[in-house]
C-alpha positions in Angstrom: 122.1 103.9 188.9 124.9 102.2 186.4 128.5 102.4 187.6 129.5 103.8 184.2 127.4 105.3 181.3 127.6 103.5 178.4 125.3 103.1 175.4 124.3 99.9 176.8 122.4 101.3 179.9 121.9 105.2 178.8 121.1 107.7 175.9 123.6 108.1 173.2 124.0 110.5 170.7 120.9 112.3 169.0 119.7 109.8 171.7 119.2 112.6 174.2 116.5 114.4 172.3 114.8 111.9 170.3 114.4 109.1 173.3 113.3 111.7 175.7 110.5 113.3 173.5 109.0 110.0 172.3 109.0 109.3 176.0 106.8 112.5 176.5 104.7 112.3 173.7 103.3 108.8 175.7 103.3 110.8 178.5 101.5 113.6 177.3 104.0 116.3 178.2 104.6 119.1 175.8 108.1 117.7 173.8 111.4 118.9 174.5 112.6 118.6 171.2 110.2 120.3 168.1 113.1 120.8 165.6 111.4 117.9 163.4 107.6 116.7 163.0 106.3 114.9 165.2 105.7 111.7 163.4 109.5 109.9 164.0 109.6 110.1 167.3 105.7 108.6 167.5 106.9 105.7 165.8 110.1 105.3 168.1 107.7 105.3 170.8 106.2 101.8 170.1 109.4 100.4 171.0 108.8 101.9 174.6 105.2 101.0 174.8 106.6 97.0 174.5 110.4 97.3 176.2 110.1 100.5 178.4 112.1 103.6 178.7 114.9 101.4 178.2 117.5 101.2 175.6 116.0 98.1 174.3 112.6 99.8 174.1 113.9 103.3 172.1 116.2 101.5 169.6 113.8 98.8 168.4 111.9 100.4 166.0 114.9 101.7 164.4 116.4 98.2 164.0 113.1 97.2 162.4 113.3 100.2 160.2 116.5 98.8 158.9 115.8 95.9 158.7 113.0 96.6 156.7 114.9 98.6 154.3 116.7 95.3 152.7 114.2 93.9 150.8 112.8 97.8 149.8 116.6 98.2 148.2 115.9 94.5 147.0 113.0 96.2 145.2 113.7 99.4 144.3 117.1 97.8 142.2 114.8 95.0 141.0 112.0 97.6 139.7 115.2 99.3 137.7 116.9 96.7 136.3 115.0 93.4 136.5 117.9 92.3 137.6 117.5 89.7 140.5 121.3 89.3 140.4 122.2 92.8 140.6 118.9 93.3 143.3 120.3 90.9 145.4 124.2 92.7 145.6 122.6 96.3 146.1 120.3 94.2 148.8 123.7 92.5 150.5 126.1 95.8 150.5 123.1 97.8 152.4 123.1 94.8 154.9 127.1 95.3 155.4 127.4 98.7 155.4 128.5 100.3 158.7 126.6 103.4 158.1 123.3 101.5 157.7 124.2 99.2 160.0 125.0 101.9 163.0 122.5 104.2 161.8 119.5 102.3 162.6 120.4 100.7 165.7 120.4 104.0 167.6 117.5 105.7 168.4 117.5 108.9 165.9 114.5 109.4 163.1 117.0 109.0 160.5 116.4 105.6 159.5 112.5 106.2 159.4 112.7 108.7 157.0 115.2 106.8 155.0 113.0 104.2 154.6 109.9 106.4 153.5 112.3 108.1 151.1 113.0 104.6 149.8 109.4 103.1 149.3 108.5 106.3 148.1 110.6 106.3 144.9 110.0 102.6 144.5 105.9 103.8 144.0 107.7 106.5 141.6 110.0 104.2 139.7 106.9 102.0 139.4 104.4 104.9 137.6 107.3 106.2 135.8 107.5 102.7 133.6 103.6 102.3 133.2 101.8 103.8 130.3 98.5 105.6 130.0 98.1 103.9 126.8 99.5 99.9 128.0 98.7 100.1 131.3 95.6 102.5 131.6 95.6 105.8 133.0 93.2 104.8 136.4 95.6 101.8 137.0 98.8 104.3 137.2 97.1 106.4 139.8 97.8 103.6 142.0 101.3 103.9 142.3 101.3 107.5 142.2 98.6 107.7 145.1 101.0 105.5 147.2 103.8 107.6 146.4 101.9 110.8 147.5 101.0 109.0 150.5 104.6 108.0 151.6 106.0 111.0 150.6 103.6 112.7 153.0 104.8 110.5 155.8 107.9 111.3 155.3 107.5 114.9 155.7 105.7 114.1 158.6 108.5 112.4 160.0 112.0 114.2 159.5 112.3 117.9 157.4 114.7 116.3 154.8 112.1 114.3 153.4 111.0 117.2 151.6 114.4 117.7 150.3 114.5 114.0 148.9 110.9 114.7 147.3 112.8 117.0 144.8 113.8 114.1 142.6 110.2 113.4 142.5 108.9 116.3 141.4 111.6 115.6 138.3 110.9 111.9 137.8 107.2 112.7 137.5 107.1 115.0 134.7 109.4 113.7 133.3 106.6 111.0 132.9 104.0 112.6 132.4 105.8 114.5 129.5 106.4 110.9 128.2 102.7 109.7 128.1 101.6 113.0 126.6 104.2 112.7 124.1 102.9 109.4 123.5 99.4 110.2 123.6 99.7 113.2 120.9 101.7 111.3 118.5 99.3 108.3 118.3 96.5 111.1 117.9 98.4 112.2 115.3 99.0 108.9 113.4 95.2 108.5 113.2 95.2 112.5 111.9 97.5 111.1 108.8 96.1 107.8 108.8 92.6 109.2 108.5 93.9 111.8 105.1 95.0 109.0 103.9 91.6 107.2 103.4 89.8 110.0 102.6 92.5 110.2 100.0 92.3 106.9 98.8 88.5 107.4 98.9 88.7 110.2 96.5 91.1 108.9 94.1 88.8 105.2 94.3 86.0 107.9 93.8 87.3 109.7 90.7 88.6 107.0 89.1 85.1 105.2 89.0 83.7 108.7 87.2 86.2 108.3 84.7 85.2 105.3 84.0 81.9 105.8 83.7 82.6 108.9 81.4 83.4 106.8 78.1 80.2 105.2 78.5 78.1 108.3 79.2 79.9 110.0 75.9 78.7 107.0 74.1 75.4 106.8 74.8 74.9 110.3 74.0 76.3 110.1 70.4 74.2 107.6 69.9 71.1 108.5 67.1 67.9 108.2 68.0 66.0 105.9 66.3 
């Protein structure tokens, strides 16, 4: 036992209930804490499975989880500007910020979901500037699909992921509303472009029988022989 309990030796914060629970899920003991889906605390428990029940061991995966979340802001800034100079800045105040910086190096589910939120709307960013028409509809189903699929681990993993789907729901139809709009106005363009050759192949048409009308009158007032 530690002379003095600090966060270098024992649970801190949220600590209490996330650390303890991961450690039961490996354990196979009904969880302490069921506030949330199960999913965060799953992941925190790799870092057990490699340092132990140890501090080491229940932070890790959130330090990797920030970590990781760099070069998905790198992304997400780049995918919205294409900007490398402004992607890199967003990039280098996340990597500074005390919030980010304490947030993920204590063993709460906070920083997973973050990080699914994130590459989440990056897949949402990236089908929200392709075009049925450009890009193919089958090919934007990729990014959409991958969205779907981190947006459902992020439920999985912390309530408010649902919350910070809302802005999806938006972004998407907005897009779709976008490609519709797109798709009905080339439709019709060839409508209009269409009435105009049948137009032009009327008046082409008429003006050949008036043509041939001088001819026909005199042929007819010819005498007979």
């Amino acid at each position: 036992v530690p002379a003095a309990s600090t966060y270098y030796n024992s649970a801190y914060f949220d600590e209490i209930y996330h650390a303890r629970t991961a450690y039961e899920h490996l354990r196979g003991v009904y969880p302490y804490e069921v506030s949330h889906p199960p999913l965060g605390k799953e992941i925190l428990s790799l870092g057990i499975v490699l340092f132990g029940m140890t501090p080491l061991g229940w932070r890790f995966m959130g330090t990797l989880m920030g970590v990781i979340m760099l070069p998905v802001m790198y992304l997400l800034v780049k995918q919205l500007t294409k900007r490398t100079d402004l992607s890199f800045i967003a990039m280098f105040l996340m990597a500074v910020d005390s919030m980010h910086f304490t947030q993920t190096r204590i063993a709460t589910i906070d920083s997973y979901v973050v990080l699914f939120i994130m590459v989440m709307y990056l897949f949402m960013f990236r089908y929200s500037q392709m075009r049925w028409r450009r890009d193919g509809f089958a090919r934007s189903l990729i990014p959409l699909g991958l969205c779907g699929v981190t947006m459902g681990i992020a439920w999985a993993t912390k309530w408010i992921g649902i919350y910070g789907s809302a802005g999806l729901v938006v972004i998407f139809f907005w897009t779709l509303w976008k490609n519709v709009r797109e798709e009905l106005r080339r439709a019709k363009a060839r409508r209009s472009a269409r009435r105009v050759r049948l137009t032009r192949r009327a008046r082409r048409a008429g003006n050949r029988a008036l043509a041939a009308k001088p001819v026909l009158l005199v042929w007819r007032t010819q005498p007979l022989a």
